[in-house]
N, C-alpha and C positions, 0 to 999 in steps of 0.2 A: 492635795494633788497638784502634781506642775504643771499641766494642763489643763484648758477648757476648752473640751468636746462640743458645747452645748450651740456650737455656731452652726447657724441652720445653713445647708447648701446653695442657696441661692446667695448669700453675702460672704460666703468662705473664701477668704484669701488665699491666693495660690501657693504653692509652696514649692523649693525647689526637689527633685524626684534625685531621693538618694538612693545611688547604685546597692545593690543585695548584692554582698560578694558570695561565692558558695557554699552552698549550705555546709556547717559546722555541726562537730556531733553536738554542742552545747548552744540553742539560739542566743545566747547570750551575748558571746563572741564573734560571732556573723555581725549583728547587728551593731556594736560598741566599733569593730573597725570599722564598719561603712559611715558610721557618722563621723568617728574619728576623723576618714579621712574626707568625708564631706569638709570638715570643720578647715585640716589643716590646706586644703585645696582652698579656702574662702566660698565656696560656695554658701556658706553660712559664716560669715565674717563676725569679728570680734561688733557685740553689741545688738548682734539679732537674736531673736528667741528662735528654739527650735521650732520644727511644725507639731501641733498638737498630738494626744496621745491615737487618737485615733488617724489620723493623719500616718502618722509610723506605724501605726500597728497594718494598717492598708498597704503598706511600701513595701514591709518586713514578712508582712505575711505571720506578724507572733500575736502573743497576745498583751495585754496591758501589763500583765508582772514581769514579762521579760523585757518590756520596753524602760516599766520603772526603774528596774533592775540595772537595767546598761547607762539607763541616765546618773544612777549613783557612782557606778564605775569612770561616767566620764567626772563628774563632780571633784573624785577622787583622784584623777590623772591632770586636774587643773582645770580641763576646758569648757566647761560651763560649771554657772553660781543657780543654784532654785531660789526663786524670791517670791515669797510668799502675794498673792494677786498681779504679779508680773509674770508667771511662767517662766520656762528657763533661760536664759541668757549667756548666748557666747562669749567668753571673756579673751582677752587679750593674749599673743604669744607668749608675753614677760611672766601670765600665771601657768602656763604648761608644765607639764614635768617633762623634761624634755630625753629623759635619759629609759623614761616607760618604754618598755618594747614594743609595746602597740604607736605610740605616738613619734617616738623615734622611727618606725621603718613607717610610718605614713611621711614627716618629713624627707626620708632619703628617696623615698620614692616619688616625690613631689618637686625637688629640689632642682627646676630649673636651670640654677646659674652654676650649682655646685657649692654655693656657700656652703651648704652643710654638710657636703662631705670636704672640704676645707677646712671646718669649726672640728670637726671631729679627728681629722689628722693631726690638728694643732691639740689638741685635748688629750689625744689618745699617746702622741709623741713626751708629752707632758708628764702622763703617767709609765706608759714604760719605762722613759728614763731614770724614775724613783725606785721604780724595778730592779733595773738593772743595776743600778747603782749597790740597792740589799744586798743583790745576787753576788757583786764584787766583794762585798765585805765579809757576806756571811756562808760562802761558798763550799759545799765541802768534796774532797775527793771522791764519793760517789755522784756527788751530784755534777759536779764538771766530767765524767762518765759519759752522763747522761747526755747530756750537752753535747759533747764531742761527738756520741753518738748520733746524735741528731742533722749537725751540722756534715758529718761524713753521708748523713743519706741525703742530705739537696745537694752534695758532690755527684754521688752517684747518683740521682735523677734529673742532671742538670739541662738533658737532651728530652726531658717528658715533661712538659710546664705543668700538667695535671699532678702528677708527682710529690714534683719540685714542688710546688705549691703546698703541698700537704706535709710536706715533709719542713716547711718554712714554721707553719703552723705549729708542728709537733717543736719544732726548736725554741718559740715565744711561748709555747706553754711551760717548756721544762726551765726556761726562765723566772716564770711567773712564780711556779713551785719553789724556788729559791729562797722567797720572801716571807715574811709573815705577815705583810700586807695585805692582808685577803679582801678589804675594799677595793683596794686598786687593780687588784684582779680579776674582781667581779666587775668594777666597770669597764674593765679596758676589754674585757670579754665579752659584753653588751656591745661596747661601741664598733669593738670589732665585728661582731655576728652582721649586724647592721650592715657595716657596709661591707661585707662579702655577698653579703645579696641583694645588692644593688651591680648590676650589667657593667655600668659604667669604670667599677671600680677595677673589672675581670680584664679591661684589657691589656693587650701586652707587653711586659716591660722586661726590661734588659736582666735574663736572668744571672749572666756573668758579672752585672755589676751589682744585684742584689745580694749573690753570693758572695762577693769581696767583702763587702759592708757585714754582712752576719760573721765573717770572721774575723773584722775588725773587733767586734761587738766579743766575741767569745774570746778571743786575745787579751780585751781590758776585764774581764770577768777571771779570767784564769791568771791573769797576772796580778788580781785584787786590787787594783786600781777604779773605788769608787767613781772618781770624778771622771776618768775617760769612759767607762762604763756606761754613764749618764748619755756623756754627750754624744757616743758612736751611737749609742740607741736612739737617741732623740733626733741624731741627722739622718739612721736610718727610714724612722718612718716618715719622716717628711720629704726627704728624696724620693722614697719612694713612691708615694701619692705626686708628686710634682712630674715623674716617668711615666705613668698610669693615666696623669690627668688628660680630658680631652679639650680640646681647644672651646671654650664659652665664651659669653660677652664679657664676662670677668677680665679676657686675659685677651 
């Protein structure tokens, strides 16, 4: 067990009161982000042990298998080690999985200064560009179609940001489909969910010169020009996180 209950109440260390986010059809889930994000907030800092089983089970309102349960899940996502007569212990950001959907939207939703919607601009620019570059080489007449297609509807919805916005979307998917990279478009598809639901990321940016740049981008695709491909895409998303960005102590 990674806990010990057996601490009588009158000498029970206090512990800090981790938020119950809303009830989930699966307790499982509930519980694993509220610590999660206890964890990546520091309320529980790299090298403390959690609060005992019954301790959570009090907090959580579950019972000791669902507690055990979400402790494996975090074990499994990096952020805590079980050690046997130690209980369990927070481990360090460097052991995180940091690309986990639960541990990832607790970072972006934590993120302060904006590092990490920064880290993830530069990451996600990184891969698209490998993208797109496939896409230039291995392109074919219906799939530049598609493409064109796409790029004609954030023309015409360039007066509705809600739209345009979706329709931006549907153009870096049909991108995506280009490749047979399908890791890289599982992670750029991760990275990006993330930060479409982060507020900060939604605000507004120039959508005339958003549009210019996608058709930079679709010009080196359709012209089969790998290397321009690459690099129109990789200025794209990082201009365009730099138009979005809100002023922090960063900058």
């Amino acid at each position: 067990m990674p806990f010990d209950a057996s601490v009588s109440a009158e000498r029970a260390p206090s512990y800090p009161t981790i938020a119950s986010r809303a009830k989930a059809p699966r307790l499982g889930v509930t519980v694993v982000a509220g610590l999660v994000d206890a964890i990546v907030r520091g309320d529980l800092p790299p090298g403390s042990s959690l609060p005992p089983e019954a301790v959570l089970c009090e907090q959580f309102g579950v019972s000791r298998t669902v507690i055990r349960e979400s402790v494996k899940r975090l074990e499994e996502k990096g952020l805590v080690t079980v050690a046997q007569g130690r209980g369990t212990q927070v481990l360090d950001a460097d052991s995180w999985n940091m690309v986990d959907a639960t541990v990832l939207s607790a970072l972006v939703a934590n993120d302060a200064t904006l590092g990490i919607l920064d880290d993830l601009s530069v990451v996600r620019a990184s891969l698209e560009g490998v993208i797109a570059r496939d896409a230039a080489g291995r392109r074919t007449p219906e799939e530049l179609d598609r493409l064109r297609e796409a790029l004609v509807l954030m023309r015409d919805t360039i007066d509705d940001e809600p739209r345009f916005n979706a329709a931006d979307v549907v153009f870096h998917t049909t991108v995506g489909e280009m490749t047979p990279n399908r890791l890289a478009v599982n992670l750029v598809n991760t990275l990006f969910g993330q930060a479409r639901e982060s507020a900060r990321f939604h605000l507004h940016s120039q959508l005339d010169v958003t549009l210019d740049e996608h058709e930079r981008v679709f010009a080196a695709i359709e012209a089969g020009d790998p290397d321009a491909a690459e690099q129109t895409m990789r200025a794209h998303i990082l201009d365009a996180w730099e138009r979005r960005r809100p002023p922090s102590p960063r900058h």
